[in-house]
Backbone as a chain_set.jsonl record, in Angstrom:
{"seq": "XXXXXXXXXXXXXXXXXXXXXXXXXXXXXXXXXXXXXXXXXXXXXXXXXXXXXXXXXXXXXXXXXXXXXXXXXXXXXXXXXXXXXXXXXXXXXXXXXXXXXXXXXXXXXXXXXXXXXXXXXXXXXXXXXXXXXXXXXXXXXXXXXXXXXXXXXXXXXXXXXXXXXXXXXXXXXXXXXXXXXXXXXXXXXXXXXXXXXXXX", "coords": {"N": [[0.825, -1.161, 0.0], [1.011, 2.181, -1.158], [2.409, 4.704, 0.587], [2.109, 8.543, 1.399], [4.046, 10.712, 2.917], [4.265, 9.119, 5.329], [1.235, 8.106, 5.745], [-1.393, 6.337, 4.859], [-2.237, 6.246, 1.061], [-4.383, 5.192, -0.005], [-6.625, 3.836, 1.938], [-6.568, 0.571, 3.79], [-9.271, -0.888, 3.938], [-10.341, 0.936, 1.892], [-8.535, -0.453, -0.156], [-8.943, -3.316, 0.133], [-11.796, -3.646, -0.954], [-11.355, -2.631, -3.335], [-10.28, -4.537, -4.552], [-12.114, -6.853, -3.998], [-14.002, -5.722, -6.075], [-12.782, -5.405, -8.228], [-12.65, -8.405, -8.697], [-15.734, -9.469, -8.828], [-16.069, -7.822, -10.81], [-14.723, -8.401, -13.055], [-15.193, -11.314, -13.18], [-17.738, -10.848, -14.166], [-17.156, -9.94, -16.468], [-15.647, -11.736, -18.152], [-17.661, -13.958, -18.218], [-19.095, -13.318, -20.089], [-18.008, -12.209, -21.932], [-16.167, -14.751, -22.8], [-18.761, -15.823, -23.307], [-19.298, -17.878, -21.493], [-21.103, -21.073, -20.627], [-23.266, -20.671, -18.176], [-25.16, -22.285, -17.407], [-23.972, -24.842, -16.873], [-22.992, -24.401, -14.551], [-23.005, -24.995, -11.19], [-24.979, -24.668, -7.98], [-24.44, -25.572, -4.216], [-25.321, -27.885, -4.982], [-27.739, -27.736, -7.275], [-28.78, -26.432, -10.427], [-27.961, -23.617, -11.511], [-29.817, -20.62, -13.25], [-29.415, -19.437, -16.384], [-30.231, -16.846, -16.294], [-30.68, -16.328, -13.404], [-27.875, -16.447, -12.691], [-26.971, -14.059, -14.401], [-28.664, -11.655, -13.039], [-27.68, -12.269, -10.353], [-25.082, -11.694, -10.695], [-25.406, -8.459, -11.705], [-26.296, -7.54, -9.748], [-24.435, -8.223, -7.68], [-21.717, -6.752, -8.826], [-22.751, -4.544, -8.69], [-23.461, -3.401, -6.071], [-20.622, -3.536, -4.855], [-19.681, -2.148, -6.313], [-20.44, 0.365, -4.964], [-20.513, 0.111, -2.667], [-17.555, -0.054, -3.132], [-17.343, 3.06, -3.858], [-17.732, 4.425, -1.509], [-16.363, 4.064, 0.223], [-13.517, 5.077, -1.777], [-14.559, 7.342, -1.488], [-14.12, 8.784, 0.957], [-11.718, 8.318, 1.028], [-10.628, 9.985, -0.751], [-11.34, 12.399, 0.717], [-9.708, 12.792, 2.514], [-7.273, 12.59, 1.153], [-7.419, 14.668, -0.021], [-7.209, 16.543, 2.418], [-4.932, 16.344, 3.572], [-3.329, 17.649, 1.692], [-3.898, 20.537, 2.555], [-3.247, 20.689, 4.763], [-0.386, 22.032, 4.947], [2.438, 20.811, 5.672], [5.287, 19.09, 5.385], [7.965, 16.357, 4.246], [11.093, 16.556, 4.978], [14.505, 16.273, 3.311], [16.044, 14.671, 5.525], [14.31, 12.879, 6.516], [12.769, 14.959, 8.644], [9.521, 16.205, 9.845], [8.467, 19.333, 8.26], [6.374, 21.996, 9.184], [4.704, 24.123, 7.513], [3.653, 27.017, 8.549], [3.355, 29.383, 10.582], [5.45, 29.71, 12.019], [7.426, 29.187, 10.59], [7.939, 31.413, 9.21], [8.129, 32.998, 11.234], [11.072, 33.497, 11.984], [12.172, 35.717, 11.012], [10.489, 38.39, 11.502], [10.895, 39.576, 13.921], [13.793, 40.738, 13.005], [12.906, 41.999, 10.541], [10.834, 44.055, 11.233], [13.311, 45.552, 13.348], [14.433, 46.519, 11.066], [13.151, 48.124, 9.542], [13.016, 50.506, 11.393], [14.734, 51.546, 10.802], [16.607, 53.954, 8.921], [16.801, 54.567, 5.391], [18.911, 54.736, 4.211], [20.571, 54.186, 5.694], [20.835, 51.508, 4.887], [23.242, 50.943, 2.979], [26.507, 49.69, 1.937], [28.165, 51.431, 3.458], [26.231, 52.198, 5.487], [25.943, 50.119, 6.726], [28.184, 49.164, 7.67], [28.333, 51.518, 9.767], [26.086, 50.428, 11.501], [25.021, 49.944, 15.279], [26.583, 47.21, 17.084], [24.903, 44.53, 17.748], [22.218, 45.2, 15.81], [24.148, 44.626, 13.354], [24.558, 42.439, 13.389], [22.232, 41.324, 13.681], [21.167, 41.883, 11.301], [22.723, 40.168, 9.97], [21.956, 37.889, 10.658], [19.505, 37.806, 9.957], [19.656, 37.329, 7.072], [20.958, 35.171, 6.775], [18.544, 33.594, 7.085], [17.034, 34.031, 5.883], [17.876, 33.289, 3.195], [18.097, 30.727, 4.603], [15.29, 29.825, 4.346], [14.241, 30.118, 1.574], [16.124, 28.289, 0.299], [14.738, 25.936, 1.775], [12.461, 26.537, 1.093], [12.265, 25.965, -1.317], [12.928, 23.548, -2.164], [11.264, 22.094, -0.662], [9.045, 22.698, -2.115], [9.451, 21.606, -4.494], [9.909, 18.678, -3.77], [6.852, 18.802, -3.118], [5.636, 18.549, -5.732], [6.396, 15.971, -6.715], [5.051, 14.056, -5.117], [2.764, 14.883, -4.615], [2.177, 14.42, -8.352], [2.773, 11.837, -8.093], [0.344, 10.932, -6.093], [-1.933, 11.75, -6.815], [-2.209, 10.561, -9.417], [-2.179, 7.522, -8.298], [-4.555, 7.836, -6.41], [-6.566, 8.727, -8.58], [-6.097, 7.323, -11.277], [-5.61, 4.724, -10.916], [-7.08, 3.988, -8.576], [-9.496, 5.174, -8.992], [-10.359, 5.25, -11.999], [-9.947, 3.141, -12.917], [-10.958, 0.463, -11.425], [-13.392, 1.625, -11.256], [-14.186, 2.064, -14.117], [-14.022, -0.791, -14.866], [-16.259, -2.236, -13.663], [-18.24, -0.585, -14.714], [-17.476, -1.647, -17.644], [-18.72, -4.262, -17.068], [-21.356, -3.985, -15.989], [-22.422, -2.988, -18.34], [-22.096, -5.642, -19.876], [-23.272, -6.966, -19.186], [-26.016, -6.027, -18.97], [-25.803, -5.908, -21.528], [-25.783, -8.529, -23.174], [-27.193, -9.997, -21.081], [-29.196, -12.576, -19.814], [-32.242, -11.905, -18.748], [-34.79, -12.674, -16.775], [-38.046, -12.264, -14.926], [-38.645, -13.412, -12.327], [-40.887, -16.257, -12.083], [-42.321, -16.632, -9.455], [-43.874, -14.327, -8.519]], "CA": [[0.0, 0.0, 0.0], [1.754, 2.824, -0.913], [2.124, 5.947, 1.768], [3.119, 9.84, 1.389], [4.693, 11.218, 4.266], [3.887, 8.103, 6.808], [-0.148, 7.675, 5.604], [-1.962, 5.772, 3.051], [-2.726, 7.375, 0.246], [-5.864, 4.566, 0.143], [-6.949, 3.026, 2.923], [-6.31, -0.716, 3.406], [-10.522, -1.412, 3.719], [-10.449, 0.776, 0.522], [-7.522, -1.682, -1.215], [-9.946, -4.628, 0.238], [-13.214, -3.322, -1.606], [-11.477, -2.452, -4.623], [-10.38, -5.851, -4.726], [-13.79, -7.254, -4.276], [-14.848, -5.07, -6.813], [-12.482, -6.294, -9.371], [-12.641, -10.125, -8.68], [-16.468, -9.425, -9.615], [-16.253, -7.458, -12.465], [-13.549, -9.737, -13.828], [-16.28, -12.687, -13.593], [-19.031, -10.822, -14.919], [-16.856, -9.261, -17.878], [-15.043, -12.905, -18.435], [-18.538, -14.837, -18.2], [-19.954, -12.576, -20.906], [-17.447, -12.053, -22.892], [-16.512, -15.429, -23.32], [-19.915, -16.962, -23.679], [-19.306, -18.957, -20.537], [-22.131, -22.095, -20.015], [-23.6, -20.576, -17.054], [-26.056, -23.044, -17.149], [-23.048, -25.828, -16.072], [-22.566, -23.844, -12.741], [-23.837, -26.025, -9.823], [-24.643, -23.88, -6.626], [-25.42, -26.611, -3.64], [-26.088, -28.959, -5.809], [-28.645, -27.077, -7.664], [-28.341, -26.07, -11.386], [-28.529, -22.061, -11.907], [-30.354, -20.763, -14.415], [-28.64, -18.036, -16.547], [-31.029, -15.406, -15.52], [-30.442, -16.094, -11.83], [-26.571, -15.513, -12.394], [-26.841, -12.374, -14.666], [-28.925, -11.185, -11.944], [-26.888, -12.004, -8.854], [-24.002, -10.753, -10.928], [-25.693, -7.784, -12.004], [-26.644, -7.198, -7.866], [-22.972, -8.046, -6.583], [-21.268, -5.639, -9.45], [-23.413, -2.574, -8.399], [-23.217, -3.556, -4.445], [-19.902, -3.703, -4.456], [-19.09, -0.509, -6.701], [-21.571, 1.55, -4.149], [-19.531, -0.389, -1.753], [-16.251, 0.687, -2.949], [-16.794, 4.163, -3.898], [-18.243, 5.139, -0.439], [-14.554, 3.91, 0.841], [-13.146, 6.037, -1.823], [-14.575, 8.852, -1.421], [-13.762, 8.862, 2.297], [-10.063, 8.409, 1.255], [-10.494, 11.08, -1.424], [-11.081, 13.653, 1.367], [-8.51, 12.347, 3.685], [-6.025, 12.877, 0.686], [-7.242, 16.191, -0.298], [-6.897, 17.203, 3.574], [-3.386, 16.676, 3.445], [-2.692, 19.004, 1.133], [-4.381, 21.897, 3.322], [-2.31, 20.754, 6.175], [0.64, 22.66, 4.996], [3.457, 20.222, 5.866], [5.994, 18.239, 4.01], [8.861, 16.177, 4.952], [12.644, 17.131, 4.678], [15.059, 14.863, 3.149], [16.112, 13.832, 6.613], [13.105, 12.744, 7.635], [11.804, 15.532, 9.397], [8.305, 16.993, 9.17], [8.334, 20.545, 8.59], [5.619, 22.967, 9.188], [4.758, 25.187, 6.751], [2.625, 27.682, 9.02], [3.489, 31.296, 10.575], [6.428, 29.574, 12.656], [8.547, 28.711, 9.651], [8.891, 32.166, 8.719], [8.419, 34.037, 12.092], [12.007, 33.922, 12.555], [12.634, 37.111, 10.768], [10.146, 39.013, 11.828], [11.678, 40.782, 14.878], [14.429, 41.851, 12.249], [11.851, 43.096, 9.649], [10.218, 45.542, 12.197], [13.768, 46.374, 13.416], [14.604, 47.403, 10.088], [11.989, 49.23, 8.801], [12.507, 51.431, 11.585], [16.417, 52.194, 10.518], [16.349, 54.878, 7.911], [16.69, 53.223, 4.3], [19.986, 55.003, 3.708], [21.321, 53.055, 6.591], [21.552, 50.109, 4.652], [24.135, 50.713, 2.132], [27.35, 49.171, 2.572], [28.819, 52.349, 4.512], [25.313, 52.743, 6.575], [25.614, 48.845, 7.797], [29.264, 49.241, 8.667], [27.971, 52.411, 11.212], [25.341, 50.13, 12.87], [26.011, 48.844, 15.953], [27.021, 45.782, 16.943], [23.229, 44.237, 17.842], [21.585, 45.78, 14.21], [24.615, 44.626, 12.183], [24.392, 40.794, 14.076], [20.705, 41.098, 13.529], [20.974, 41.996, 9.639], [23.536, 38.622, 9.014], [21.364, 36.517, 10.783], [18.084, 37.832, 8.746], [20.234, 37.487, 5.679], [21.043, 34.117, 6.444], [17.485, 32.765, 7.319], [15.934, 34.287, 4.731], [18.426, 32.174, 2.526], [17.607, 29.195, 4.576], [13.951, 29.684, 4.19], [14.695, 30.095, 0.393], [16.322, 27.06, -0.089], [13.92, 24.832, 2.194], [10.954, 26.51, 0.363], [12.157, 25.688, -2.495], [13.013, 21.723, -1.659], [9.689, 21.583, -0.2], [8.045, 22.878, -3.424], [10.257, 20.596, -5.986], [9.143, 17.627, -3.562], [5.159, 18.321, -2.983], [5.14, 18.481, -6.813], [6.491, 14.807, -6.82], [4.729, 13.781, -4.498], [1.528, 15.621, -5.47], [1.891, 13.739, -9.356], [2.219, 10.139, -7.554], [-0.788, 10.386, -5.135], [-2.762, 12.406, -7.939], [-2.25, 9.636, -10.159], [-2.749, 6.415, -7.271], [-5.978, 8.472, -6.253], [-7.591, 9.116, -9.339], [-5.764, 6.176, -12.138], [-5.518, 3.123, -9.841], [-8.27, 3.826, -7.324], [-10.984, 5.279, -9.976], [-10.757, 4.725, -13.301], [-9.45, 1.534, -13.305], [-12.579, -0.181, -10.976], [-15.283, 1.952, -11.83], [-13.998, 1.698, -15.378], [-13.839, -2.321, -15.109], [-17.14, -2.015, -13.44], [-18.527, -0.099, -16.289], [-17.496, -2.5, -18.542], [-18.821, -5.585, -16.578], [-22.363, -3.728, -16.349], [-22.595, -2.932, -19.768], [-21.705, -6.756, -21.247], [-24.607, -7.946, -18.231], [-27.348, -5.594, -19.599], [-26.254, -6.061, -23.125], [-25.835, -10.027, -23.17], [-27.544, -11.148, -19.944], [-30.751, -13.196, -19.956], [-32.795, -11.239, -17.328], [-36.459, -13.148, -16.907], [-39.109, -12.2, -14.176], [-39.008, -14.8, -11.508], [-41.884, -17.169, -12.168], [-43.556, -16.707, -8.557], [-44.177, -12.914, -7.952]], "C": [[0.884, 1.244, 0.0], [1.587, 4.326, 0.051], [2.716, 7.299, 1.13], [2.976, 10.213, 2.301], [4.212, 10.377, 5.21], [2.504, 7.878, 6.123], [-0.676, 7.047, 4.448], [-2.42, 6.388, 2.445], [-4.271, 6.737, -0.031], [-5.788, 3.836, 1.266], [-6.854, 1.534, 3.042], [-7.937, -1.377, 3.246], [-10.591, -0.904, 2.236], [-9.905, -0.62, -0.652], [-8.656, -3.263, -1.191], [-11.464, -4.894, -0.895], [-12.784, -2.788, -3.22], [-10.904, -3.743, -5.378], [-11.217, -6.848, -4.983], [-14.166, -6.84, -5.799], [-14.026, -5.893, -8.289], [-12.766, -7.67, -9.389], [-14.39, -9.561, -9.231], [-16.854, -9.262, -10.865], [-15.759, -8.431, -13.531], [-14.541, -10.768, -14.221], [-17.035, -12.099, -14.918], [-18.794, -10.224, -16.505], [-16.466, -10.646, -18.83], [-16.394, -13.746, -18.889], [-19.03, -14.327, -19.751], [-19.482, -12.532, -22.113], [-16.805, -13.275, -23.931], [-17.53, -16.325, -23.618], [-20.079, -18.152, -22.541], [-20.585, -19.818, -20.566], [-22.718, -21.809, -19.306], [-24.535, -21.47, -16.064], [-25.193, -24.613, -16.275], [-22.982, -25.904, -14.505], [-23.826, -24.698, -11.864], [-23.411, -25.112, -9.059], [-25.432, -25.29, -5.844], [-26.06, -27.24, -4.149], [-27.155, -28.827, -6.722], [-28.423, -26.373, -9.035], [-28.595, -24.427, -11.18], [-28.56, -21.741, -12.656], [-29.19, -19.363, -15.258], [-29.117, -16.705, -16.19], [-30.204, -14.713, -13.906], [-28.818, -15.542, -11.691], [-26.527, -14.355, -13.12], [-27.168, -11.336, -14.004], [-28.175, -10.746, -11.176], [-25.311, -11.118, -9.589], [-23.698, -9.596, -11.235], [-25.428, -6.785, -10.404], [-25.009, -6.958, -7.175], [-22.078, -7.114, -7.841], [-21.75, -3.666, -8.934], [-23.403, -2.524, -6.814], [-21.642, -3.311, -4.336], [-18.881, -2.27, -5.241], [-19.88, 0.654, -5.85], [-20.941, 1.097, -3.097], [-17.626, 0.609, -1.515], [-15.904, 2.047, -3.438], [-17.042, 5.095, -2.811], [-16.96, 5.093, -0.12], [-14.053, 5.026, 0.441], [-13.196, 6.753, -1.58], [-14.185, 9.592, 0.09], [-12.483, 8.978, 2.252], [-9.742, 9.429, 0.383], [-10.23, 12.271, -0.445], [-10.113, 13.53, 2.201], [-7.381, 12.847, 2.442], [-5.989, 14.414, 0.253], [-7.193, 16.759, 1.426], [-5.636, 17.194, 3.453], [-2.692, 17.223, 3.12], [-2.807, 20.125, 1.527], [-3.727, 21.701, 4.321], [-1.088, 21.487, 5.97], [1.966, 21.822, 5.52], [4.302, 19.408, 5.036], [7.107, 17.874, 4.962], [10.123, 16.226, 4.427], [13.1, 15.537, 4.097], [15.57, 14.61, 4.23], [15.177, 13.617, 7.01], [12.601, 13.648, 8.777], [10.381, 16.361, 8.922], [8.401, 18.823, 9.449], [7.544, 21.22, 8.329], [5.767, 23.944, 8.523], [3.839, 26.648, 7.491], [3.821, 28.921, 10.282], [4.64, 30.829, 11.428], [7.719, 29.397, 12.184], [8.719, 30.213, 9.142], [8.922, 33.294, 9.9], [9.784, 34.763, 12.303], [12.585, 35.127, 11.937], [11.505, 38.297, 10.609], [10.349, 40.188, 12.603], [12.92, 41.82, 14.3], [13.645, 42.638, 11.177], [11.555, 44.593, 10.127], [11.841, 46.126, 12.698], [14.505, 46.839, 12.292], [14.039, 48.424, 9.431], [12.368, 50.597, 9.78], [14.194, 52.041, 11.415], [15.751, 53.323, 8.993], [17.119, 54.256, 6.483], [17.929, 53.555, 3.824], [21.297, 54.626, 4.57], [21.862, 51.797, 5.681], [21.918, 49.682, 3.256], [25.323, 50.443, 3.108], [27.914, 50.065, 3.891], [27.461, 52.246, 5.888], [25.307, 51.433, 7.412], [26.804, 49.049, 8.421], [29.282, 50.568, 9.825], [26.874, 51.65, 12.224], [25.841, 49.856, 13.727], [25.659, 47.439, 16.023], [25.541, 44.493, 16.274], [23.066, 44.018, 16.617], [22.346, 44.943, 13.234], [24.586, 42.957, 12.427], [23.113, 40.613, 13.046], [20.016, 40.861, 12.468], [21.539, 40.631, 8.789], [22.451, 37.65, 9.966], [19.686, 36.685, 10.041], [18.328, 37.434, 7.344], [20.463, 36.059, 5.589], [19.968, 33.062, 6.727], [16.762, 32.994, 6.408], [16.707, 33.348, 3.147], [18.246, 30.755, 2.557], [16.149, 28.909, 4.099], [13.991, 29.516, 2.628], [14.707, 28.828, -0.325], [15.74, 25.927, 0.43], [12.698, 25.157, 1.484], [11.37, 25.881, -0.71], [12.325, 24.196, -3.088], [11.248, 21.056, -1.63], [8.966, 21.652, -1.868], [8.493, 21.935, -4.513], [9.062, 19.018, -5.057], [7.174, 17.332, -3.396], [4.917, 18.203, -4.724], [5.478, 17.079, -7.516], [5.803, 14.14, -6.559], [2.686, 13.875, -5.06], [0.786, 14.895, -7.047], [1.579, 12.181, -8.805], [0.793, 10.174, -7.124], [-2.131, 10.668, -5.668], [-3.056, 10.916, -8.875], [-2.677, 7.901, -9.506], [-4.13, 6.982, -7.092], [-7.504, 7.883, -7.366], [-7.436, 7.897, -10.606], [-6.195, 4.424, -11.468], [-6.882, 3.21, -9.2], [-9.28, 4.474, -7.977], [-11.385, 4.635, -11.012], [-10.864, 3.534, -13.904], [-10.731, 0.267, -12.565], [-13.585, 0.412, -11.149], [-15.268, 1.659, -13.375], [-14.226, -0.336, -15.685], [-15.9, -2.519, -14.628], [-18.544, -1.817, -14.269], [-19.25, -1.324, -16.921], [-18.388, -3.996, -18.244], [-20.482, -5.21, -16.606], [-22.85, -3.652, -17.594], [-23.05, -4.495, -20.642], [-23.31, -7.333, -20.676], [-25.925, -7.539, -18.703], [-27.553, -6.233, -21.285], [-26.836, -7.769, -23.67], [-26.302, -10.562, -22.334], [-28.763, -11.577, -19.967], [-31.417, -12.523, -18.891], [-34.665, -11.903, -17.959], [-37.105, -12.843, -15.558], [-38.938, -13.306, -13.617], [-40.671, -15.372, -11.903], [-42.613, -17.244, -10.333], [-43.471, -15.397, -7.788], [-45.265, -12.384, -8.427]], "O": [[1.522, 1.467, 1.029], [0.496, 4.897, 0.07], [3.707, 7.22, 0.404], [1.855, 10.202, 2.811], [3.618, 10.973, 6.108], [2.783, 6.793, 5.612], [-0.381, 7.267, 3.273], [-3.14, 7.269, 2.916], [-5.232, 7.478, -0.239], [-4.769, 3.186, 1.498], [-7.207, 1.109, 1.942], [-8.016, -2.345, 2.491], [-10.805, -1.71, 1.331], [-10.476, -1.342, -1.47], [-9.001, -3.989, -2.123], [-11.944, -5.915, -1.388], [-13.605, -2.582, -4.113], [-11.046, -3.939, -6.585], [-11.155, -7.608, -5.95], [-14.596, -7.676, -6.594], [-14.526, -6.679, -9.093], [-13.248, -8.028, -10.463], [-14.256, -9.117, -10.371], [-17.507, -9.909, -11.684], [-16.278, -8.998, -14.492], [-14.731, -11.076, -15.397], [-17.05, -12.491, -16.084], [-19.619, -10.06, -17.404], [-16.844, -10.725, -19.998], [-16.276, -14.274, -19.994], [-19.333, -15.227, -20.535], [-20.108, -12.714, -23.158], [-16.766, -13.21, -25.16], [-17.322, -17.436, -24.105], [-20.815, -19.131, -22.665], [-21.506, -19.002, -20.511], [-23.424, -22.809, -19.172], [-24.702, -21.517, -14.845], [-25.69, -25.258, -15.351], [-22.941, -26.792, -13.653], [-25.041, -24.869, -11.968], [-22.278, -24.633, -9.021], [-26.397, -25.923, -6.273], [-27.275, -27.336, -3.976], [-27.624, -29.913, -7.061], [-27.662, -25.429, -8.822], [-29.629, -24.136, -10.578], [-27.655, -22.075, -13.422], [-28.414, -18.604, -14.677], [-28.463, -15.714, -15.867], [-29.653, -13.696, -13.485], [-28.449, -14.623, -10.96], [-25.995, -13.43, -12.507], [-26.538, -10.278, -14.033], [-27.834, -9.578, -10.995], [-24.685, -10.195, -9.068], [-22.538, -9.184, -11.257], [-24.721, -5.819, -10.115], [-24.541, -6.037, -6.506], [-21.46, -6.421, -7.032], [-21.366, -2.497, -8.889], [-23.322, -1.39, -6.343], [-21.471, -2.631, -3.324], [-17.86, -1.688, -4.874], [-19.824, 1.824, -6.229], [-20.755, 2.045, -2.334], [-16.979, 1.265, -0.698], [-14.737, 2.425, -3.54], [-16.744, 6.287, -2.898], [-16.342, 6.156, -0.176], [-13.886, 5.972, 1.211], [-12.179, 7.379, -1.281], [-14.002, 10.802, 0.225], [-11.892, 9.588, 3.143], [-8.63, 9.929, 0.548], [-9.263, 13.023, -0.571], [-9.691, 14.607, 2.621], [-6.515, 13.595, 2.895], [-5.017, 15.166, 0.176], [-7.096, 17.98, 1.305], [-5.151, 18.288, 3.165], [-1.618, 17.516, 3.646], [-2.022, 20.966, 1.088], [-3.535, 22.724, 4.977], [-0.539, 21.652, 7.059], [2.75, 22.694, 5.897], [3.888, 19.08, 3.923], [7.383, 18.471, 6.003], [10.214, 15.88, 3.249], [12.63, 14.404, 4.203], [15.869, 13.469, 3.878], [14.927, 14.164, 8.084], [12.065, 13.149, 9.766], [10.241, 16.988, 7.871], [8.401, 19.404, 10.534], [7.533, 21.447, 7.119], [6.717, 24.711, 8.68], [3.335, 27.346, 6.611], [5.038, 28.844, 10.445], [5.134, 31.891, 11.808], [8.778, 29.4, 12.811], [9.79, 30.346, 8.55], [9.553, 34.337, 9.73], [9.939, 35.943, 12.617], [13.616, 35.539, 12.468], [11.606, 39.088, 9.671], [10.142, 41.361, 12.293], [13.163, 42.974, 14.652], [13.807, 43.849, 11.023], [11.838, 45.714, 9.705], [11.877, 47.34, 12.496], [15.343, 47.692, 12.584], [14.53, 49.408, 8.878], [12.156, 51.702, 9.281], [14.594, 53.017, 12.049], [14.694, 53.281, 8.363], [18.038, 53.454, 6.646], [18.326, 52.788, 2.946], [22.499, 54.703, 4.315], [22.969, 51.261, 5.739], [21.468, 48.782, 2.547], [25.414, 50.677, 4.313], [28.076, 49.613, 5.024], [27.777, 52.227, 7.077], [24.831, 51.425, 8.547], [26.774, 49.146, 9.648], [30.171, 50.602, 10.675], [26.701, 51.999, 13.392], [27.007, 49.472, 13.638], [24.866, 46.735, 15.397], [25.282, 43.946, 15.202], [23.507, 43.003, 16.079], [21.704, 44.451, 12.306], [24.598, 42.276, 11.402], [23.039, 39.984, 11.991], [18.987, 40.21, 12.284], [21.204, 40.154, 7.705], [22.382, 36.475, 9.606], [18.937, 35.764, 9.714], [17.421, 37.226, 6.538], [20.246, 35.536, 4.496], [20.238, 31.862, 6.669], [15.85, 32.241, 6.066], [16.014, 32.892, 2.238], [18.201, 29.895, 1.677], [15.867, 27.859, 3.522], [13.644, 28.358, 2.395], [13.909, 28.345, -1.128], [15.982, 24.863, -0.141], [11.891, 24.263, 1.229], [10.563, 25.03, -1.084], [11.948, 23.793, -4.189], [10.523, 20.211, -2.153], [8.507, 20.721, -2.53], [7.699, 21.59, -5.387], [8.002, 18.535, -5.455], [6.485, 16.316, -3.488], [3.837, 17.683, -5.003], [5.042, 16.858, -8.646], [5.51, 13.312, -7.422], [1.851, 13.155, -5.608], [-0.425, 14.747, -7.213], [0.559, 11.515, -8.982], [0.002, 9.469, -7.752], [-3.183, 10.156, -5.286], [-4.155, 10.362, -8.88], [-3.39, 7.157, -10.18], [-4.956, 6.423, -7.814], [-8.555, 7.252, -7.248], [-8.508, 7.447, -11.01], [-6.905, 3.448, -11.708], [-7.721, 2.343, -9.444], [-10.311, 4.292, -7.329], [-12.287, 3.809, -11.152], [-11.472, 3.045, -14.856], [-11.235, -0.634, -13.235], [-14.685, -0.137, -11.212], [-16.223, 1.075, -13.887], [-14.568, -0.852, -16.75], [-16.664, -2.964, -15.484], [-19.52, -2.553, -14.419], [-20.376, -1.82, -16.941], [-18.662, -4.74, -19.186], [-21.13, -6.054, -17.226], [-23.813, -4.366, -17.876], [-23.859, -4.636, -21.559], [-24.198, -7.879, -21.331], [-26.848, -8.337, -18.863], [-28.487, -6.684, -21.948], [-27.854, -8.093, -24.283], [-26.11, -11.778, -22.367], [-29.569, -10.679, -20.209], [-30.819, -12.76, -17.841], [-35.359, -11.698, -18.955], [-36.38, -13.42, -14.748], [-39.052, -14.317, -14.311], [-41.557, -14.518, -11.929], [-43.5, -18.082, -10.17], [-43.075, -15.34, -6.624], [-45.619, -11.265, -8.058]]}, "num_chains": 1, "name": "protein.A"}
């Protein structure tokens, strides 16, 4: 099951139900498509008619896609939350917060710059600050570099990251079982014997 940043990108009940969902479809596309006997099939000893399985296969195809897109869609919003969480993880494995703490740290120099006069801070006006101010200016200078180069990590990787789980989401975990699905409804309406039970 694959994960971004520690979590599944589908749920393992999803992976279960879209499993289900194929092993059905699979039958009911396979039965149809090749012309299967249906009439051969012994349930409990009991012949079944072809009706009764186009039916039940009709029933467990649409149960089990109403089945597995309730899952999805539960893991749909779980994956689009993640992206509003603002976090991402470093290449050392740490998680870093993207929220008002990642760039507070040059705040306190912002405000005390603004209130220096703007002709202060040419080369001659930094070499008159004192000590404090001119500290205060290399360590804004060098966080605003780090911030720089971690934004810009972060942003290369959520856009990796972002194409995989985009593509698992919406390729793998949609198109591909509702699409099989589809197809497995389609062959059952087009080719399936459907008769009125005889005692209703």
């Amino acid at each position: 099951m694959p994960k971004i940043s520690g979590r599944d990108v589908l749920s393992e009940t999803t992976e279960k139900a879209q499993a289900r969902l194929l092993l059905v479809a699979s039958v009911a596309i396979v039965s149809k498509a090749y012309q299967l006997p249906v009439q051969d099939i012994r349930l409990l000893g009991m012949e079944v008619s072809a009706a009764i399985f186009d039916v039940s296969m009709l029933l467990l195809v649409l149960w089990t896609s109403y089945s597995y897109l309730v899952k999805w869609s539960g893991d749909l919003m779980g994956f689009r939350l993640w992206y509003s969480e603002s976090s991402i993880w470093s290449e050392f494995g740490t998680n870093m917060k993207l929220d008002k703490t990642f760039i507070s740290g040059g705040v306190d120099a912002l405000k005390a710059f603004n209130e220096l006069d703007m002709s202060q801070l040419s080369d001659e006006g930094l070499r008159k600050l004192p000590e404090d101010k001119r500290k205060l200016y290399d360590e804004f200078k060098l966080n605003a570099e780090l911030y720089a180069v971690r934004l810009d990590y972060a942003g290369k990787k959520f856009k990796t990251v972002s194409a995989f789980g985009h593509f698992y989401v919406w390729v793998q975990g949609f198109i591909l079982p509702v699409g099989a699905a589809m197809v497995a409804v389609y062959l059952l309406l087009k080719y399936g014997s459907f008769a009125a039970p005889t005692k209703l």
